[in-house]
VEXKE-947645 format. One record per residue (C-alpha): residue number from 1; residue in one letter; chain; x, y negated, z negated. Coordinates in nm, 3 decimals, padded with zeros to 5 digits. Layout:
% VEXKE-947645
<pt domar="NUM" drenpa="A" torvo="A" x="X" y="Y" z="Z"/>
...
END
This chain:
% VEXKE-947645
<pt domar="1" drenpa="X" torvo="A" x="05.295" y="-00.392" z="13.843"/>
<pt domar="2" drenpa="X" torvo="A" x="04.934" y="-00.396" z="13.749"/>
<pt domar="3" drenpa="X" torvo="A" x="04.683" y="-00.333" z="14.018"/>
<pt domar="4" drenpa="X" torvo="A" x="04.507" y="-00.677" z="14.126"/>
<pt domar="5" drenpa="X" torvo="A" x="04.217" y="-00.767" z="13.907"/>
<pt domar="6" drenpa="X" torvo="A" x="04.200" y="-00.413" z="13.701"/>
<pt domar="7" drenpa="X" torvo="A" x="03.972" y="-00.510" z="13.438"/>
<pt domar="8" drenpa="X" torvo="A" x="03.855" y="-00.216" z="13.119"/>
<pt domar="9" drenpa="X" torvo="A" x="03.502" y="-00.248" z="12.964"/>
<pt domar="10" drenpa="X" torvo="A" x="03.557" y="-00.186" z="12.603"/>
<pt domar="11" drenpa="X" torvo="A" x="03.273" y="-00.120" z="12.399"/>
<pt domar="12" drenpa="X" torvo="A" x="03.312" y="-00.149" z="12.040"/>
<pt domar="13" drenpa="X" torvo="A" x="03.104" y="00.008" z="11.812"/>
<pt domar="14" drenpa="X" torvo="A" x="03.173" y="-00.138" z="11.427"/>
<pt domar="15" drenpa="X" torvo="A" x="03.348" y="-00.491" z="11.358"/>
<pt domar="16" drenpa="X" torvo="A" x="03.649" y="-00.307" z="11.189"/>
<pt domar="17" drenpa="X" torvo="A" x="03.807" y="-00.149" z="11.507"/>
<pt domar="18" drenpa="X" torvo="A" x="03.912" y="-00.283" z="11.829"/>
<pt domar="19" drenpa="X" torvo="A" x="04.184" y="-00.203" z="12.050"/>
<pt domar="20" drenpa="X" torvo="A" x="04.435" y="-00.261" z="11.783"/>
<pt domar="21" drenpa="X" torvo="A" x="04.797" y="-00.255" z="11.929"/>
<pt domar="22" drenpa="X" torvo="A" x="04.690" y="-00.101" z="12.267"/>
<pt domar="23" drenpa="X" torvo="A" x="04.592" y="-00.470" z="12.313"/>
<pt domar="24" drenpa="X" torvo="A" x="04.998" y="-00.583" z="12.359"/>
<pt domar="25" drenpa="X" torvo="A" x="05.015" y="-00.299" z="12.622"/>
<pt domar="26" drenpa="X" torvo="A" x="04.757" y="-00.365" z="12.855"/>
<pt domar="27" drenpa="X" torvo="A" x="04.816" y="-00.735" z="12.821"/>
<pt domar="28" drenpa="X" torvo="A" x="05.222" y="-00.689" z="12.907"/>
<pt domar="29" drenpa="X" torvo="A" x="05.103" y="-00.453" z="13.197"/>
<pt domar="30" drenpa="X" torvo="A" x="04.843" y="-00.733" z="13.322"/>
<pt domar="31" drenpa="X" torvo="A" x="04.540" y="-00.522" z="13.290"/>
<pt domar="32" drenpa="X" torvo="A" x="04.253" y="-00.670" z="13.170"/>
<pt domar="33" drenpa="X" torvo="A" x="03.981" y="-00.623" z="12.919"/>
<pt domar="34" drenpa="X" torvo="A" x="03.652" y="-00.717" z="12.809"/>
<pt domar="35" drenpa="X" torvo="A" x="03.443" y="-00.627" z="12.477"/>
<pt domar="36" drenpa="X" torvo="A" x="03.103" y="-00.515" z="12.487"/>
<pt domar="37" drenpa="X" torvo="A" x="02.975" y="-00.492" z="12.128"/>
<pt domar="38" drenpa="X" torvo="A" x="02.600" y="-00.348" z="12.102"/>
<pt domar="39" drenpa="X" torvo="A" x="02.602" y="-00.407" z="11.710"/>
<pt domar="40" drenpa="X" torvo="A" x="02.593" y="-00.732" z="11.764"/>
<pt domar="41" drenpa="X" torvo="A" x="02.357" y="-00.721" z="12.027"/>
<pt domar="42" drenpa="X" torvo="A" x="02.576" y="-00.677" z="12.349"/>
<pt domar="43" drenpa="X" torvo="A" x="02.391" y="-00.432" z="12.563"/>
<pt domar="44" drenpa="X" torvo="A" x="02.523" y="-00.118" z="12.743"/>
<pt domar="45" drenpa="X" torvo="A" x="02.513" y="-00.116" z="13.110"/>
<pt domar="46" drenpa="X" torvo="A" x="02.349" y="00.169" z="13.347"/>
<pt domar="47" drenpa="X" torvo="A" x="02.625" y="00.179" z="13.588"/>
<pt domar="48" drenpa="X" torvo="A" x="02.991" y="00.107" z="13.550"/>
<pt domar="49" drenpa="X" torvo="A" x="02.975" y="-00.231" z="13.802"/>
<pt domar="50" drenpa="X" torvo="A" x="03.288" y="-00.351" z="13.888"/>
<pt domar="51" drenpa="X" torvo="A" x="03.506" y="-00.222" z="13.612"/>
<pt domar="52" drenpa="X" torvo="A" x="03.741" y="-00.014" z="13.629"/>
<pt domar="53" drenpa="X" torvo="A" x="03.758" y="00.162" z="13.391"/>
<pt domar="54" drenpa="X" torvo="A" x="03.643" y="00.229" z="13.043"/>
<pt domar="55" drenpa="X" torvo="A" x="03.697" y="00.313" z="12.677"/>
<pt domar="56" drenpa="X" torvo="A" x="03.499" y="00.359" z="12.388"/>
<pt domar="57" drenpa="X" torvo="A" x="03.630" y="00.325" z="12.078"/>
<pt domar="58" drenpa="X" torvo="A" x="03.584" y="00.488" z="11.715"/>
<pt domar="59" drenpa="X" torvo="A" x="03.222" y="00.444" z="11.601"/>
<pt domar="60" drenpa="X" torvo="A" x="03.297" y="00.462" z="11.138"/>
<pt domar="61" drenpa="X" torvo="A" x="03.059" y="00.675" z="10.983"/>
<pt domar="62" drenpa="X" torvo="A" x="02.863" y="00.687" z="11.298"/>
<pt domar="63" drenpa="X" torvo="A" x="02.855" y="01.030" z="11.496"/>
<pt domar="64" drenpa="X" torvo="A" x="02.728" y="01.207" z="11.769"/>
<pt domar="65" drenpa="X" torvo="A" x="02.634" y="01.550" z="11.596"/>
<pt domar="66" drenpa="X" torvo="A" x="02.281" y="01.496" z="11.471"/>
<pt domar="67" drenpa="X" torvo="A" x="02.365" y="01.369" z="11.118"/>
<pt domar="68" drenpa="X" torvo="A" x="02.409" y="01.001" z="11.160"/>
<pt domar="69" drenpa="X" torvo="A" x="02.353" y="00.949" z="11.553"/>
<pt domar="70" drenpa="X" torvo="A" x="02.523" y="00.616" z="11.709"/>
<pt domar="71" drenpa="X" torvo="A" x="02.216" y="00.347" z="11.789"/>
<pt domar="72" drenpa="X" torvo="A" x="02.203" y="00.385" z="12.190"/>
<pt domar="73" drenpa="X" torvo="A" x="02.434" y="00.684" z="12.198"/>
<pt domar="74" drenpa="X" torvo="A" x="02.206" y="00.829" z="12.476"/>
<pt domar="75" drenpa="X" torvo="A" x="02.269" y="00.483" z="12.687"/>
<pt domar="76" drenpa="X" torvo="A" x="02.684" y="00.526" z="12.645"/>
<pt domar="77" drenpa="X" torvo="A" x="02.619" y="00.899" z="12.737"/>
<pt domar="78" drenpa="X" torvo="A" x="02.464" y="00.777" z="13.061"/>
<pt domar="79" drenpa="X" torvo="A" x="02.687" y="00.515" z="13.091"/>
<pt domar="80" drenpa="X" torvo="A" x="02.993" y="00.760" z="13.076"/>
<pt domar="81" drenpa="X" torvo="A" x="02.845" y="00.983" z="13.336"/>
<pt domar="82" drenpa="X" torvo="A" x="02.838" y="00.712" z="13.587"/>
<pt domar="83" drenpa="X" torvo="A" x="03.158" y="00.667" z="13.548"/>
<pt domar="84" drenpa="X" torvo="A" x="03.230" y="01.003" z="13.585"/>
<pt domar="85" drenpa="X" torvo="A" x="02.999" y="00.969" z="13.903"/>
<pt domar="86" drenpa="X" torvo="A" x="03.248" y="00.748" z="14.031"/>
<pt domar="87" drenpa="X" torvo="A" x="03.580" y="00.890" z="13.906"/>
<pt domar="88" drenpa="X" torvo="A" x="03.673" y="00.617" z="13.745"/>
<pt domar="89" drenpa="X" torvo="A" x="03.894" y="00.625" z="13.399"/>
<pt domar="90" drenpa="X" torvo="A" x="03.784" y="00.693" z="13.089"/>
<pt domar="91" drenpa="X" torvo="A" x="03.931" y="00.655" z="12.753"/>
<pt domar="92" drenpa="X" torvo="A" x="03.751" y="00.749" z="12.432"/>
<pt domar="93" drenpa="X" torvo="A" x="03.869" y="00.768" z="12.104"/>
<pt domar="94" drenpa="X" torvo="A" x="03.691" y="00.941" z="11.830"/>
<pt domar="95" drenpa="X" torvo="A" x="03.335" y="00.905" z="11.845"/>
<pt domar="96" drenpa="X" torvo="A" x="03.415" y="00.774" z="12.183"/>
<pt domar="97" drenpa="X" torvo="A" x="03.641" y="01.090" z="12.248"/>
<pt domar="98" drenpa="X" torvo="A" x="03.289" y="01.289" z="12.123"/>
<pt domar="99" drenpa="X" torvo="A" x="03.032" y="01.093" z="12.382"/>
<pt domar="100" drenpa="X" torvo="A" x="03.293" y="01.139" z="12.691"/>
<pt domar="101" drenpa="X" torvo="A" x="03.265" y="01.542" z="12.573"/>
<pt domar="102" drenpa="X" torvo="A" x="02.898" y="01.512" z="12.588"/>
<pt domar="103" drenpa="X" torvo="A" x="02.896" y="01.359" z="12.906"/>
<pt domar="104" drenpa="X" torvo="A" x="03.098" y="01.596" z="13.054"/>
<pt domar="105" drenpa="X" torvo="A" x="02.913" y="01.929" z="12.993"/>
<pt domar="106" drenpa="X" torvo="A" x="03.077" y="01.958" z="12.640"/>
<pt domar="107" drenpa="X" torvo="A" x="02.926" y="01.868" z="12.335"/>
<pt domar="108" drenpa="X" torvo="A" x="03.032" y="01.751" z="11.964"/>
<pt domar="109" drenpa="X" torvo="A" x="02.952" y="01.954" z="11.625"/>
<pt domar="110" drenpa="X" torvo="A" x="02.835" y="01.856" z="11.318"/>
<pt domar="111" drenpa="X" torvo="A" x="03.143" y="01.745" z="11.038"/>
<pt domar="112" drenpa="X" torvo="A" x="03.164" y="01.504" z="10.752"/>
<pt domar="113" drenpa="X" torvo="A" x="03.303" y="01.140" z="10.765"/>
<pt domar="114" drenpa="X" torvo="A" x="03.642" y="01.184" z="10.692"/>
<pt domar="115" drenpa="X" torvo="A" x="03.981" y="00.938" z="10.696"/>
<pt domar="116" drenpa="X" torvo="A" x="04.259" y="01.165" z="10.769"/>
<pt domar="117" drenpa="X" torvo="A" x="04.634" y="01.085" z="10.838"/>
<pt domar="118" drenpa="X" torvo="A" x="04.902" y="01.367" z="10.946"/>
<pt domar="119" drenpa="X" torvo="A" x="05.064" y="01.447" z="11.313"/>
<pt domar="120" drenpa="X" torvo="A" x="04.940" y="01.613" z="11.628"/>
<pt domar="121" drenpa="X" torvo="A" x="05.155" y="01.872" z="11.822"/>
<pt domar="122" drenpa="X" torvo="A" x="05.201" y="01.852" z="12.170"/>
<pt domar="123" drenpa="X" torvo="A" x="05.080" y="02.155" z="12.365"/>
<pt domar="124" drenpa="X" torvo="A" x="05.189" y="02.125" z="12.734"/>
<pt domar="125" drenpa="X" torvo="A" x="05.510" y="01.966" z="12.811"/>
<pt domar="126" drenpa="X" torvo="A" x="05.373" y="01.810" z="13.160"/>
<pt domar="127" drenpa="X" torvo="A" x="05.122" y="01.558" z="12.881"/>
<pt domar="128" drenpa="X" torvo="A" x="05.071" y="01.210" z="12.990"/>
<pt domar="129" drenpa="X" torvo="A" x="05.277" y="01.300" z="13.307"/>
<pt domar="130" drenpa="X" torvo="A" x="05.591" y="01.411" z="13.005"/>
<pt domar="131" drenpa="X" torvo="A" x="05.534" y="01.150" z="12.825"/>
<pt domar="132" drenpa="X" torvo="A" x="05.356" y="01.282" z="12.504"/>
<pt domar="133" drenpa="X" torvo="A" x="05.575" y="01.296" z="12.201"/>
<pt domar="134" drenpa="X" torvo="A" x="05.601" y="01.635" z="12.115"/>
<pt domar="135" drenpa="X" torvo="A" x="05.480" y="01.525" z="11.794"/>
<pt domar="136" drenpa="X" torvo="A" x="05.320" y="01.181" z="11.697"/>
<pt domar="137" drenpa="X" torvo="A" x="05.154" y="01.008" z="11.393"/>
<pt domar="138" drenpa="X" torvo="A" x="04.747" y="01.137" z="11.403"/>
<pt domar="139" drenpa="X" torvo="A" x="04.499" y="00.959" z="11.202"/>
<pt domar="140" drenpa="X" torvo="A" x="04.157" y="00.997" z="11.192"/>
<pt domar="141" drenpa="X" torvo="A" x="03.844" y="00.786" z="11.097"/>
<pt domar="142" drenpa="X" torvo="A" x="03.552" y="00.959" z="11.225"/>
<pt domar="143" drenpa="X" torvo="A" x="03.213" y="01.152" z="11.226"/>
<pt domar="144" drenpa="X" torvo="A" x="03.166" y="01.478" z="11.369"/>
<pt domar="145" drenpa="X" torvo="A" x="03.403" y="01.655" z="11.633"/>
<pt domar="146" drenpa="X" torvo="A" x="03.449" y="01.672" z="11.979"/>
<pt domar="147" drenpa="X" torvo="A" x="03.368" y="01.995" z="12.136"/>
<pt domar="148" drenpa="X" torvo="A" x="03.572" y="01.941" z="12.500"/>
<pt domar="149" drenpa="X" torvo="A" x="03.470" y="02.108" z="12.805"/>
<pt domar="150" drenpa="X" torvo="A" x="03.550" y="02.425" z="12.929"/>
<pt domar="151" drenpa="X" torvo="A" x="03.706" y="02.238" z="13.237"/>
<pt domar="152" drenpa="X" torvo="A" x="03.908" y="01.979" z="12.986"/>
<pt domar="153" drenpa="X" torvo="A" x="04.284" y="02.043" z="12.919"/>
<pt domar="154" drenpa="X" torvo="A" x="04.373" y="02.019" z="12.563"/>
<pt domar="155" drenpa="X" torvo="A" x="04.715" y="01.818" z="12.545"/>
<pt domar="156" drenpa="X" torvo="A" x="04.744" y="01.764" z="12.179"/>
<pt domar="157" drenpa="X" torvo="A" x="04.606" y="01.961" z="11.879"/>
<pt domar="158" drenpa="X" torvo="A" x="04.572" y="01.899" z="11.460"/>
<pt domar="159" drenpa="X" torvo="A" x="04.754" y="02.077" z="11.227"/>
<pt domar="160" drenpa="X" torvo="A" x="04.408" y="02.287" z="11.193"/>
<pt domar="161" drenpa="X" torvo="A" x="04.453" y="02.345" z="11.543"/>
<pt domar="162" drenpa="X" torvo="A" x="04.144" y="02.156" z="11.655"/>
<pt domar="163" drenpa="X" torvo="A" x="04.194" y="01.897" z="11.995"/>
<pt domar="164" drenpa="X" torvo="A" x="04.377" y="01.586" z="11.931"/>
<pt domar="165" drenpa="X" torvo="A" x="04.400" y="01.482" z="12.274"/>
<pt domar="166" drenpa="X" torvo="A" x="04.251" y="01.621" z="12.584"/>
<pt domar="167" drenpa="X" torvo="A" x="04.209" y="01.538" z="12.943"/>
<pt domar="168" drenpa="X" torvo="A" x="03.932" y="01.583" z="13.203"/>
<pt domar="169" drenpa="X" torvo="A" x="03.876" y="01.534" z="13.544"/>
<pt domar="170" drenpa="X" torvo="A" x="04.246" y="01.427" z="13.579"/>
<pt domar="171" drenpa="X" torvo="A" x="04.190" y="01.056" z="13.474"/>
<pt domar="172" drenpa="X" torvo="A" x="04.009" y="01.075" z="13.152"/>
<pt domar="173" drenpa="X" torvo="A" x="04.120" y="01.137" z="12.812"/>
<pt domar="174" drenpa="X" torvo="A" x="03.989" y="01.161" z="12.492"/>
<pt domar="175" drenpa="X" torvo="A" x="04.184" y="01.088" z="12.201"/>
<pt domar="176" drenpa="X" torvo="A" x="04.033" y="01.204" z="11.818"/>
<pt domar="177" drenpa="X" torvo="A" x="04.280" y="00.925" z="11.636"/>
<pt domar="178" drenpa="X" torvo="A" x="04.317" y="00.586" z="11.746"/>
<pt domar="179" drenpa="X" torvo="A" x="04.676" y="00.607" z="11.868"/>
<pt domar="180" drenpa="X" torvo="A" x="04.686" y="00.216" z="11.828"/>
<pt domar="181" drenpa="X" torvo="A" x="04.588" y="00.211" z="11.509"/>
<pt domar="182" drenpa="X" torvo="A" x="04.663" y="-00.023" z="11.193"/>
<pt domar="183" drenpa="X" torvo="A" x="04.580" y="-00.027" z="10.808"/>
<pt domar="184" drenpa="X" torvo="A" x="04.388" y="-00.299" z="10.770"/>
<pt domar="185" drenpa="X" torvo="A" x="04.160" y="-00.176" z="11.067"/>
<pt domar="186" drenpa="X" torvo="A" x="04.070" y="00.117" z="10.829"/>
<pt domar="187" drenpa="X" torvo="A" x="04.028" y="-00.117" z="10.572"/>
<pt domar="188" drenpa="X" torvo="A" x="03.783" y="-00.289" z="10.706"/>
<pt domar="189" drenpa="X" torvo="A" x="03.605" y="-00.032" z="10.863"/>
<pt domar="190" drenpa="X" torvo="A" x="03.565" y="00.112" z="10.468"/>
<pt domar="191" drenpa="X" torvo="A" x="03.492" y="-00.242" z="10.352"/>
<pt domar="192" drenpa="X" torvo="A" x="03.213" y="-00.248" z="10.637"/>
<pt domar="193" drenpa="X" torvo="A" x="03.015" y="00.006" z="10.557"/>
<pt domar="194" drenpa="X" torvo="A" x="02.898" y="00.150" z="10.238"/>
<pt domar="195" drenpa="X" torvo="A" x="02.905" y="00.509" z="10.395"/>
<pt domar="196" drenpa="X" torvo="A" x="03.289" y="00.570" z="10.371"/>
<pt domar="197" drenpa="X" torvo="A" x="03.517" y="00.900" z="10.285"/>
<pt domar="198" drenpa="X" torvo="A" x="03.607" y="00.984" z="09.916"/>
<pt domar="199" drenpa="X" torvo="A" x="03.948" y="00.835" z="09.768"/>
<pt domar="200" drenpa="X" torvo="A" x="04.078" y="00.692" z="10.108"/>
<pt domar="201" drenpa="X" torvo="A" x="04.358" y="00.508" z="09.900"/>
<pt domar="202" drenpa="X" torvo="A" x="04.646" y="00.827" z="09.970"/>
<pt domar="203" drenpa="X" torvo="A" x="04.577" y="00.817" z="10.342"/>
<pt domar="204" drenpa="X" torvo="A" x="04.604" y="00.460" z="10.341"/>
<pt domar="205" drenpa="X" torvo="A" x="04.922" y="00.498" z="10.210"/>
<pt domar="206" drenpa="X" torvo="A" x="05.088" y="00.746" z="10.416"/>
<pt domar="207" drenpa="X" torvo="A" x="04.930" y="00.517" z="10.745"/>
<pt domar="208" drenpa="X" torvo="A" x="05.141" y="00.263" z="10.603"/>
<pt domar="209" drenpa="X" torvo="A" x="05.444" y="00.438" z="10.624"/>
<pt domar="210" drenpa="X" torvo="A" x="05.397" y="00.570" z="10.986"/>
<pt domar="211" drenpa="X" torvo="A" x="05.307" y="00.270" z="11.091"/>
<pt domar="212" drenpa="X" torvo="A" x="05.638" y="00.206" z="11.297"/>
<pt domar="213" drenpa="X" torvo="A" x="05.631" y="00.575" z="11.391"/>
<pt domar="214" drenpa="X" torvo="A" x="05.263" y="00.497" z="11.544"/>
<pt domar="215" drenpa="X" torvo="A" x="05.408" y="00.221" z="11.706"/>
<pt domar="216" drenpa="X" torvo="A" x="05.686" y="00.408" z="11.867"/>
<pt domar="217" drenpa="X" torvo="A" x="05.466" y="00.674" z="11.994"/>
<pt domar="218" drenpa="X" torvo="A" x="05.225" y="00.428" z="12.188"/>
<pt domar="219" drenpa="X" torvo="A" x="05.500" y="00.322" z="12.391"/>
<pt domar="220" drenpa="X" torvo="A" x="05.511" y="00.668" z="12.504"/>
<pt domar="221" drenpa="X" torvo="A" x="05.128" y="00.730" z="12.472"/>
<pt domar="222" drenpa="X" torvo="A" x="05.057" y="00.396" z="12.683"/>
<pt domar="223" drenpa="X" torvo="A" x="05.348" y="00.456" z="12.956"/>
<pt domar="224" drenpa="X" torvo="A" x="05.189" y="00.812" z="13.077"/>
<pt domar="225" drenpa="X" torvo="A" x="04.816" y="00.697" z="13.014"/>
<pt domar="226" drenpa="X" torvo="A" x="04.815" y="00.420" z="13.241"/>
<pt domar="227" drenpa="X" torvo="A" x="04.956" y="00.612" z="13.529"/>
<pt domar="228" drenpa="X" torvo="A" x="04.730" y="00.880" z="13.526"/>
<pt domar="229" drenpa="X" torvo="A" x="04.422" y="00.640" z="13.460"/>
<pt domar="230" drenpa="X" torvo="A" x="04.527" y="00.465" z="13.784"/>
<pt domar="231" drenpa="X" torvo="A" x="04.558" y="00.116" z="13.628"/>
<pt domar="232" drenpa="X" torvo="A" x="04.887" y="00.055" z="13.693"/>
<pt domar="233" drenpa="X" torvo="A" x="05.097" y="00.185" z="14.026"/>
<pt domar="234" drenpa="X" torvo="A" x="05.294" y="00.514" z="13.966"/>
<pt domar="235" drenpa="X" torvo="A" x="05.601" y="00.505" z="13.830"/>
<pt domar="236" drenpa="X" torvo="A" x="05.925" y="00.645" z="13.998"/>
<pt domar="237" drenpa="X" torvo="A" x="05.921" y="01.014" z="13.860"/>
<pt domar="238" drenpa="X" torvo="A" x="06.251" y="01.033" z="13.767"/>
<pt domar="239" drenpa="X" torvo="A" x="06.160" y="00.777" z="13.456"/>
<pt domar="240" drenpa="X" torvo="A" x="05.969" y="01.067" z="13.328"/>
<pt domar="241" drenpa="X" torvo="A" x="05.991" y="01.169" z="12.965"/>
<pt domar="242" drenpa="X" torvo="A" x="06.229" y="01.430" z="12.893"/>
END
């Protein structure tokens, strides 16, 4: 059962990508959500309010790095910290994954806009409180890298051995691929923007073959994130993973 009136501020930084299918599983778990979208001239908050909890989502060819800053990246930064402040969740994913670094005493480094689709490897077995896949679909759309914390737990890596997932101050998480991701989300975000990777048609491709394996692995993904984010009640530890 949901906490009463758990509620996510989502802030959106490109028409093309939303929650995607992470929508289904806060929705079936009674947690709610709202979307902030500062494109489109939504305007980020100083404090996190009553929300509880956040996540910022992928940003296109925006980054964090210096190249091709996000407009108002210094406002989420601040934003992020607050929450922090508070110890409240947070949930970033790719450029959002690079501003929660930031804003916790890590940083991001310079890389080119890429669209790349292959797996992540599990690197602790206690991940999501054992319920990371030991292996699950990875695909990233994004500018720049994270550059975690020294104090952040890396739960995931690439096949180049870089952080695919890692946690900090026990309830936030930062996630380099949307793990609720779909093709035509990546299509728009290249349809959106003029700035977009080189020959993105392959990677499309293998996306659309994982797509049930992506959906598999978010039932796993979603089951341990919301207990250690503290939206939901814990569940009986005996349903862990194995």
């Amino acid at each position: 059962m949901a906490g009463p009136g758990k509620t996510l501020l989502v802030v959106q930084h490109t028409e093309g990508e939303f929650l995607g299918l992470l929508e289904d599983h806060l929705e079936g778990r009674g947690i709610r959500f709202g979307y902030l979208r500062p494109f489109a001239g939504g305007t980020v908050p100083a404090e996190a309010g009553p929300n509880d909890g956040l996540v910022l989502l992928g940003g296109g060819p925006w980054g964090s790095a210096g190249g091709r800053d996000l407009p108002g990246l210094r406002a989420e930064i601040s934003l992020v910290v607050d929450f922090l402040v508070r110890r409240k969740p947070v949930v970033g994913i790719g450029l959002g994954a690079q501003i929660l670094a930031i804003a916790s005493g890590g940083g991001a480094e310079a890389a080119p806009l890429v669209f790349e689709v292959g797996e992540a490897r599990r690197t602790r077995d206690d991940a999501l409180n054992g319920f990371l896949p030991d292996r699950y679909p990875l695909a990233v759309y994004m500018r720049d890298r994270p550059l975690p914390s020294a104090d952040a737990v890396t739960l995931a890596e690439d096949a180049a051995g870089r952080p695919a997932l890692f946690q900090l101050a026990g309830n936030c998480f930062g996630f380099a691929g949307h793990p609720g991701t779909k093709v035509a989300m990546i299509e728009d975000l290249i349809m959106e923007f003029e700035d977009s990777p080189p020959d993105c048609g392959p990677a499309l491709e293998r996306l659309r073959r994982m797509q049930p394996a992506v959906e598999d692995a978010l039932v796993y993904i979603m089951t341990g994130l919301v207990q250690l984010t503290g939206l939901m009640r814990p569940a009986d530890p005996s349903a862990r993973r194995s």
